[in-house]
N, C-alpha and C positions, 0 to 999 in steps of 0.2 A: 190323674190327669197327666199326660204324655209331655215330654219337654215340646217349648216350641223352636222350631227350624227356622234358623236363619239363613235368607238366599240374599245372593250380587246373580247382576246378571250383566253377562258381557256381548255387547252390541244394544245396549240398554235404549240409545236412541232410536235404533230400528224399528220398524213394525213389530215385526216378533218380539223385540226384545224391550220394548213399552207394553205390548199386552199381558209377556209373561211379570213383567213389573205389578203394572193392575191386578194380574188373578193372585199373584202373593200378598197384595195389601188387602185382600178381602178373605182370603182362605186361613179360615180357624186353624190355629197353631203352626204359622207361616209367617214370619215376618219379613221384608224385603229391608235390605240393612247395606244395600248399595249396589251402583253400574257402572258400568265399564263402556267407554267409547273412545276410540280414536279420534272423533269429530268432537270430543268432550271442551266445550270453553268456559267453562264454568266451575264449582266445586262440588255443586250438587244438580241433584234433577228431583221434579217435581213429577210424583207418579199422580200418570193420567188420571182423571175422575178422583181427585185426592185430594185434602190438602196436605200431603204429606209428602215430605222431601226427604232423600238418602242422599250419603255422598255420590261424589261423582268422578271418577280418576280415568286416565288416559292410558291405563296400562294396569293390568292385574298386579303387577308389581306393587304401582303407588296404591291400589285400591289396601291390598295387604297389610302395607303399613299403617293405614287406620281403621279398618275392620276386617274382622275375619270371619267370613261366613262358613258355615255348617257346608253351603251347599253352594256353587256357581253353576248357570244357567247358561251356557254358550248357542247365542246368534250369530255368530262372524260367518267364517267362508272354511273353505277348507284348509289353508295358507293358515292361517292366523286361528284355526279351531287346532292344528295340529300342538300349538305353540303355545296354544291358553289350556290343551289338557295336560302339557306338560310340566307347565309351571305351579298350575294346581294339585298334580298329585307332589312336586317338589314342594309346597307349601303345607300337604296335607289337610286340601281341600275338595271334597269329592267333585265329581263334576256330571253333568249330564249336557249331552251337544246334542244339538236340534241342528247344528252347521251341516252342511253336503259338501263335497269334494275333497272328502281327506280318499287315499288313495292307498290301493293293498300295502303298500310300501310304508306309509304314514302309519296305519296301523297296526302293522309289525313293531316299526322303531315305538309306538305309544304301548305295546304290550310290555313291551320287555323294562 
């Protein structure tokens, strides 16, 4: 049996970033283990179709300090996806962005 993966997802309140919540709390060897929102007022959120709550923090930063996932899922913009892939690989958290608008330039500076 394969370990199971643990994801945050950041822009958790969004569309995108509540359904990719939901397909983590149903996909075999996938655990959702926290989101990230700027709009965040609370301490946790309650995935859709669930009863199942993860924390909730206002900043990859605070999410960091009490879990740390295998894997973040970024929904933001391209402003705040350039900022959350870069705090993540400084955490040493892989990241996958579904965000649009990072720009030649953004992606240079996230290569290096």
């Amino acid at each position: 049996m394969s370990p199971e993966i643990t994801v945050a997802v950041n822009g958790a309140l969004g569309r995108m970033g509540s359904t990719v919540l939901s397909a983590a709390a149903v996909e075999p060897g996938v655990s959702p283990v926290g989101g990230v929102d700027i709009a965040a007022s609370s301490d946790s959120v309650t995935i859709f179709g669930t009863s199942t709550s993860v924390p909730l923090a206002p900043s990859l930063t605070k999410l960091f300090a009490i879990s740390k996932p295998d894997v973040v899922v970024d929904f933001t913009n391209g402003e705040a996806a350039k900022e959350s892939i870069l705090t993540c690989i400084d955490a040493g958290v892989r990241v996958v962005s579904g965000s649009t608008g990072l720009s030649p330039e953004d992606m240079e500076e996230i290569r290096q």
